[in-house]
N, C-alpha and C positions, 0 to 999 in steps of 0.2 A: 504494500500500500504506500504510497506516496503522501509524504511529509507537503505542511504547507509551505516549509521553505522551498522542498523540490519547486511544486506546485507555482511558489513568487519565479525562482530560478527560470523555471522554464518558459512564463511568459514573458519578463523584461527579457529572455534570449529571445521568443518570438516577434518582441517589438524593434529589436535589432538594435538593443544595446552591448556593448563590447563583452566579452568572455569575464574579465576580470572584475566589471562593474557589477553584471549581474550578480556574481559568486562573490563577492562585499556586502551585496543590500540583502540578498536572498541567505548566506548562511554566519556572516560575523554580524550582521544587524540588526537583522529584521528574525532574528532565529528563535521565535515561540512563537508558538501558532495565535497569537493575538494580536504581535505587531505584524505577521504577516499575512494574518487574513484581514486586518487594514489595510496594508499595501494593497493588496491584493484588490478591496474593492477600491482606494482611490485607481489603481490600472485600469480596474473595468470600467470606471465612470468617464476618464477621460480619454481617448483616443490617443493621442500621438505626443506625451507629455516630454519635455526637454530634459536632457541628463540631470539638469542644475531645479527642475521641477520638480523631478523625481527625489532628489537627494534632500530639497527643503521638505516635500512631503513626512520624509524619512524619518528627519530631525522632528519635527512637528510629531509623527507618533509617537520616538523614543521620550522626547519631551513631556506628554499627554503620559504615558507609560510611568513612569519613574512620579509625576505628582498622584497618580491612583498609589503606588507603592507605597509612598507618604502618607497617603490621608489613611490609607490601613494601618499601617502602623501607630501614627496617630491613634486613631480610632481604637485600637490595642491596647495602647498606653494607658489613656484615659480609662476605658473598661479597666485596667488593671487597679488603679487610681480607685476606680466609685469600690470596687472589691474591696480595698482597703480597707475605705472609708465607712463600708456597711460591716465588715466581717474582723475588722481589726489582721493586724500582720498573726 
């Protein structure tokens, strides 16, 4: 079965970006299947996007990614915190 990285991999090769570009977005950056079935549908929504389109996309999900990471953890914290606060250490 094929991975979504496969999956991003082989459509930015379909859209005829270089060997090396796609195998950077598809398996060092975009490599869990949540940034890359984001990729994935910004590809499908726009047809013929610019290398440097592609790359700010990128940024923009890892970006969006990493503040979800936070506000979980956050949100962990805090839960930790009200535990305390009701249950005593």
């Amino acid at each position: 079965m094929e991975s979504r990285s496969d999956e991003l991999y082989h459509v930015l090769c379909e859209k005829g970006y270089p060997d090396d570009f796609c195998k950077e977005i598809a398996y060092r950056q975009m490599n869990t299947d949540y940034t890359a079935t984001r990729m994935l549908g910004y590809l499908y929504r726009v047809s013929n996007p610019r290398p440097e389109d592609v790359v700010d996309e990128m940024l923009a999900i890892l970006i969006d990614r990493e503040a979800i990471i936070k506000k979980k953890e956050l949100e962990h914290a805090q839960a930790t915190i009200n535990h305390v606060y009701r249950e005593g250490l």
